[in-house]
C-alpha positions in Angstrom: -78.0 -79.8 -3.2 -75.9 -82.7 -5.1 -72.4 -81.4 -5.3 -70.0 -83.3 -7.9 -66.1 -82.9 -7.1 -66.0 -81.1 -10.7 -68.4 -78.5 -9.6 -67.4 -78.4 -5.8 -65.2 -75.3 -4.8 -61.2 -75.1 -5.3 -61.3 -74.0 -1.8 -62.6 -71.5 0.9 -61.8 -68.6 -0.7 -63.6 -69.6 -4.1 -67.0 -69.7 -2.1 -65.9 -66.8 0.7 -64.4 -64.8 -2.4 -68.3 -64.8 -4.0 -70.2 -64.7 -1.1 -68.4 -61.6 -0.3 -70.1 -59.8 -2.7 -73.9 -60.8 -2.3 -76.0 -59.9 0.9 -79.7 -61.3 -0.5 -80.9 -64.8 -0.2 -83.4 -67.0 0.9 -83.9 -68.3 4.9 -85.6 -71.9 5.0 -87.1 -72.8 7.8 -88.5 -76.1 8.8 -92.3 -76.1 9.2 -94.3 -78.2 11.6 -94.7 -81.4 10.9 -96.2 -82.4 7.9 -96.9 -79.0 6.4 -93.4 -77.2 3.9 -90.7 -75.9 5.4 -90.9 -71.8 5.5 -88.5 -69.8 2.6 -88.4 -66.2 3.3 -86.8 -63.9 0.5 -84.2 -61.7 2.6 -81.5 -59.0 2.8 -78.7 -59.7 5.1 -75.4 -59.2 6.2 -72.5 -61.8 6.1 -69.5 -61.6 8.8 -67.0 -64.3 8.2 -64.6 -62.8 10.9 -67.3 -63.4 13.1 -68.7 -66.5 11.5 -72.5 -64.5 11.5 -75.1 -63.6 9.2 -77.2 -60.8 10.7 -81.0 -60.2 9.6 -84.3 -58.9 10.8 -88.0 -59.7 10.6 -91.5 -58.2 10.7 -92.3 -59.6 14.4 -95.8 -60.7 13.1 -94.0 -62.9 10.5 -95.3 -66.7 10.3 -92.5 -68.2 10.6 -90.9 -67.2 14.0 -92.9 -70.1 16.3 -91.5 -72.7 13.4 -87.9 -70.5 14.0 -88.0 -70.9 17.9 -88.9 -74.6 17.5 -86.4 -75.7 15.5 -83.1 -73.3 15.3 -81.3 -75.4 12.6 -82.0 -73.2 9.0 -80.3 -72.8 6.1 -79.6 -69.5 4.3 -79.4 -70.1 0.2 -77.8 -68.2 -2.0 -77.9 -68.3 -5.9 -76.8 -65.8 -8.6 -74.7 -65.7 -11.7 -77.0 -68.3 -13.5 -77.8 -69.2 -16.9 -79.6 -71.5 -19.5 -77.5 -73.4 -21.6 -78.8 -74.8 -24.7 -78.4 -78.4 -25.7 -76.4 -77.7 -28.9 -73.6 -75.8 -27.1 -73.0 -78.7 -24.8 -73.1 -82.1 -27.5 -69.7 -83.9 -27.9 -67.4 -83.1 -30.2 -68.1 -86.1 -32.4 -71.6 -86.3 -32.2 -74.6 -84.2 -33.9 -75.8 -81.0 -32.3 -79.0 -81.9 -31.6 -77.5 -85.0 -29.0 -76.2 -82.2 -27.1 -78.2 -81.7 -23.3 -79.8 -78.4 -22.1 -78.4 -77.8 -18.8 -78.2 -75.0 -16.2 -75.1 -73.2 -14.9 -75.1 -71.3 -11.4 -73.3 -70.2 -8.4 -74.5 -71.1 -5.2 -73.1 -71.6 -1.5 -75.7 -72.8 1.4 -75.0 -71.6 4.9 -76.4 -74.0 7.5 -77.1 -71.9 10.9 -78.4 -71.9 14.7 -80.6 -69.3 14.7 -80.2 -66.7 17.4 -83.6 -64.7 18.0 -82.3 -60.9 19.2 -85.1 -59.0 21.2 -83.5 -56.9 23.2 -84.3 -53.3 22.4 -80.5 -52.3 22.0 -79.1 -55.3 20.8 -81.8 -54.4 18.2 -80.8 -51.6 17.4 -76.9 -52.5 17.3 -78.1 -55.1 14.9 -80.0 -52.8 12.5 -77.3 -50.2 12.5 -74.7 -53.2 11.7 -77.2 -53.7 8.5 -77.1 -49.9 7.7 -73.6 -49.5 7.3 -73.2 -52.6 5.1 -76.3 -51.1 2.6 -75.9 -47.4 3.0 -72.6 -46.9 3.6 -73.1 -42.9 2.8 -75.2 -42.8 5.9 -77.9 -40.0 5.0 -80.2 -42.0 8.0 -80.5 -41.4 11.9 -78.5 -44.3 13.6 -81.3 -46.8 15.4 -81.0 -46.1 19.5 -83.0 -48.0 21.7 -85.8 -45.7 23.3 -84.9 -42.7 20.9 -86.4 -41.1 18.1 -86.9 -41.7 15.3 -86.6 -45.5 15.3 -87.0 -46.2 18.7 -90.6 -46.8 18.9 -90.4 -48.7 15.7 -87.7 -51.9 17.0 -91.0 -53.6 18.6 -91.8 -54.5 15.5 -88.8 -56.3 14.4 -87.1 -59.0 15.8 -83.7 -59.1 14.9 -81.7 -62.6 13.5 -78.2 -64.1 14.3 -77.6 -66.7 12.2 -74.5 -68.9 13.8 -72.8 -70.8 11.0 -72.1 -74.1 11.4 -71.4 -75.3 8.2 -71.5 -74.6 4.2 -71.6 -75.9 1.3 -70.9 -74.6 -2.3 -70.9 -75.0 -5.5 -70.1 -73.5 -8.9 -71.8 -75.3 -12.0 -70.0 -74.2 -15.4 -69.7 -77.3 -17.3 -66.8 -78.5 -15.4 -66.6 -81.9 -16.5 -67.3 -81.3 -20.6 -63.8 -81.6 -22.8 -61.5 -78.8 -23.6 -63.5 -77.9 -26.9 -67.2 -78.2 -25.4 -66.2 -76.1 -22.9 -64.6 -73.6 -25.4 -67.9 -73.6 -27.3 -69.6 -72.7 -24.4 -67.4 -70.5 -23.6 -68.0 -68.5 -27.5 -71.7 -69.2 -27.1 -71.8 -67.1 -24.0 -69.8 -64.5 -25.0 -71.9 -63.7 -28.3 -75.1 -64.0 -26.9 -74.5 -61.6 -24.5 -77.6 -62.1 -22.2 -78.4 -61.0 -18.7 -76.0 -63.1 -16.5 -73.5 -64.5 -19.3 -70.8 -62.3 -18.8 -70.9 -63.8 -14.8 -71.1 -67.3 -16.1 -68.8 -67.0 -18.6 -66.0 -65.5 -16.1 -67.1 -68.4 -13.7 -66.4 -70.9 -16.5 -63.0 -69.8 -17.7 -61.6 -69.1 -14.4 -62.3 -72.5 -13.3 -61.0 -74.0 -16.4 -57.7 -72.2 -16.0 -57.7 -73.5 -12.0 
């Protein structure tokens, strides 16, 4: 992912701050060699205390001999995007039509050590972790190793520590475009009004007030 300073986070808490508030992404995975690496749509659960993201898989899941050869993955994680028409982005003193389409998005990539978890309790410790983040109203039996009613089901998982080891982020919103494109942009998004402007236009006038 190319990162420009101008799109790059103010700080920790820029990317933390976001991250905070999303728990789906995408795990990739090298493959063996020659064939693509593995990218598996998940659900998981982000600890920055403990520097963790916590997941689980179906246990007959392609990807786990690719996983158990080669730990180093990276978790990706996009949201708050939008198209942005060429017009709203020309420069002030040139015609509309000169102006470039161009995408803006949020998106921090954590690179992990994957940590394989098959022990039955540490399973179910894992899965319970998960719970509370999703359904914090409870309303489901807590997972205990050898119990019903999930007991006999957490041979079928295999749970997923992801270690992080380092990150990178980045928040696209025309940070580089002039005062007034960026206003325009800014007016654009606000009257059109479509699904993920109101994200992207708070992205792009918090940063321009940074």
């Amino acid at each position: 992912m190319l990162i420009h300073p101008w799109d790059a986070p103010r700080d920790d808490t820029e990317w933390q701050s976001w991250l905070a508030g999303r728990d789906f992404g995408q795990l990739a995975v090298n493959g063996p060699a020659g064939e693509p690496p593995f990218v598996q749509p998940l659900h998981f659960v982000y600890d920055p205390d403990r520097g963790e993201a916590l997941t689980h898989l179906a246990r007959p899941n392609p990807l786990w001999p690719a996983l158990e050869a080669a730990p180093e993955v990276v978790l990706s994680v996009v949201d708050d995007y939008v198209f942005v028409p060429g017009p709203w982005q020309a420069p002030p003193d040139g015609p509309a039509e000169h102006g470039t389409p161009t995408s803006f998005y949020a998106a921090v990539q954590l690179r992990c050590r994957a940590h394989i978890v098959d022990d039955p309790t540490a399973k179910a410790t894992l899965l319970n972790r998960q719970v509370e983040h999703f359904q914090p109203e409870g309303g489901s039996a807590r997972a205990t190793a050898g119990e019903a009613p999930y007991g006999r089901l957490l041979p079928g998982i295999r749970g997923l520590r992801l270690e992080v080891t380092g990150v990178r982020a980045k928040f696209k919103y025309g940070g580089r475009r002039p005062t007034e494109v960026r206003d325009r942009i800014a007016a654009e998004l606000a009257a059109r009004n479509a699904p993920g402007d109101a994200a992207a236009l708070g992205h792009l006038l918090r940063r321009r007030a940074d």
